[in-house]
N, C-alpha and C positions, 0 to 999 in steps of 0.2 A: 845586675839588670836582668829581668824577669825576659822570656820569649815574647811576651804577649808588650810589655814596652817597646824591642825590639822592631815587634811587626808593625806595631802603629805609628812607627817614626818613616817619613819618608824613605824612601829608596836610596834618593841622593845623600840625604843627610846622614843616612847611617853608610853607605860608600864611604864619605868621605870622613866619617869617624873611624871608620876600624883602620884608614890608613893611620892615624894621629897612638892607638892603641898600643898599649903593651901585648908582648905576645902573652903573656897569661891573661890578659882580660879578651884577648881575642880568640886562646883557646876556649878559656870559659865562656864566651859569645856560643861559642860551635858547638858547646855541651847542652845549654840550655836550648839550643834550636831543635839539637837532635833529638832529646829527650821531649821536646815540645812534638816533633813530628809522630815520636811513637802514639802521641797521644790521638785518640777520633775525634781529631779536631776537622772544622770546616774551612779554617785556614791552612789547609796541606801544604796546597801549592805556593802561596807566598810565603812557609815555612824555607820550604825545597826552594827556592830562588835565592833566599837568605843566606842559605846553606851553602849556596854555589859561589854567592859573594865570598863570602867567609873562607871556602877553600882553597877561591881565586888569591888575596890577600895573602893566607899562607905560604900556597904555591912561589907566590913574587918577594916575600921572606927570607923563602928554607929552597931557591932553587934546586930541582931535581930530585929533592927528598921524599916526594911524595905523599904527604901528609903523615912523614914517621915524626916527625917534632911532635903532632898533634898526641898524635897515640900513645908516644911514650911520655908526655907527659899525663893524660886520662889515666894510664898505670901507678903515677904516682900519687892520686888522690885519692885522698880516703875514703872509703866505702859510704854512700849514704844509704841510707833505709827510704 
């Protein structure tokens, strides 16, 4: 799923998907948002809210871990261009 599918789905409806998520489809959520936010885009802000969702999610996952599951898995995937 693409950032820009992402943003244009409800607030609620994607809450209530990323609890249903696998954690690699919810890492990869959080890849594509972040990688969306570097971007000059004019949807920043409902990037960064997304991204809040998303971390929120992990956080209630991987209690106390602090978004090391996320990271260490970003390390494991392969470099793209």
């Amino acid at each position: 799923m693409t950032a820009n599918d992402i943003l244009n789905e409800g607030v609620s409806d994607f809450a209530t998907r990323l609890e249903v998520m696998t954690s690699d489809e919810i890492f990869a959520t959080m890849s594509a948002l972040e990688k969306h936010s570097e971007d000059d885009a004019s949807d920043r802000e409902e990037t960064l809210s997304r991204i809040a969702l998303v971390e929120e999610e992990i956080e209630r996952r991987f209690p106390g871990q602090m978004m090391t599951p996320y990271r260490d898995w970003k390390k494991e995937q392969p470099l793209m261009s």
